[in-house]
Phi, psi and omega in degrees: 000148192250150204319306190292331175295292158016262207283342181255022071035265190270052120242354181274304184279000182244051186004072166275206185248310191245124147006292189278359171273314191271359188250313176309300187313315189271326161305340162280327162322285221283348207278330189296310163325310156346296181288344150335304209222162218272131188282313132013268178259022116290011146286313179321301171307312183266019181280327178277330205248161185302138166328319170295340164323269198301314180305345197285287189291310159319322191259022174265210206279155219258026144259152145278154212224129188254113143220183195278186192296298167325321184285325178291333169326302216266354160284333182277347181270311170332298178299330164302296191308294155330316179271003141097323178276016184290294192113016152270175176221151176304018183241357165303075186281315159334288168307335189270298172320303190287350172292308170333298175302347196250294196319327183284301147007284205261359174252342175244001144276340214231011172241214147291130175309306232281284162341306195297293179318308199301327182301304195293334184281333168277013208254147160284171194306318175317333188262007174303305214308337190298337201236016185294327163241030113305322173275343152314309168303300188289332181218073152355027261073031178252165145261000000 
């Protein structure tokens, strides 16, 4: 998938206004997954994705950093509210998760399942809701 299919993705589905609202959401998302996940396997992750992606995840810091879902949430809202196009503010935790779930959502069309598992095996249980509509998507009429 390609940079522009990408962002015009996660702005269709998490119906933002803009281009530049769907590229904050997903740079926040993906720079916080970075920090997140196995410096590895954020490489790994941005081998698949367009370079302008992919850098997203590379540039935080070259440890993973252990914090819960929530924390991941709310980092992800900070950076939203800072890159300034969401129309959120860090304290939307609600907007920031559902920016979170479409980006992963659309990240998990455009890599490999194989990849998407590597992620999900480094994450604790508490981060499944991060990955709640690819499994909606994937398994229709299930809860």
């Amino acid at each position: 998938m390609d940079h522009d299919s990408f962002i015009g993705q996660v702005q269709n589905r998490a119906e933002l206004a803009s281009r530049g609202a769907a590229l904050s959401a997903t740079r926040a998302t993906l720079q916080t997954l970075g920090e997140r996940i196995q410096e590895g396997e954020a490489t790994n992750l941005a081998a698949q994705l367009p370079d302008e992606l992919g850098r997203f995840l590379e540039e935080p810091a070259d440890t993973a950093e252990s914090f819960d879902f929530g924390e991941f949430i709310s980092r992800v809202a900070e950076r939203d509210e800072n890159l300034g196009d969401s129309g959120i503010d860090d304290d939307d935790l609600s907007a920031a998760a559902l920016h979170a779930r479409v980006v992963v959502d659309v990240l998990d069309e455009a890599v490999t399942e194989g990849q998407i598992e590597d992620i999900r095996d480094q994450l604790p249980e508490d981060y499944g809701d991060l990955f709640e509509l690819a499994k909606v998507e994937q398994h229709p009429g299930q809860d």
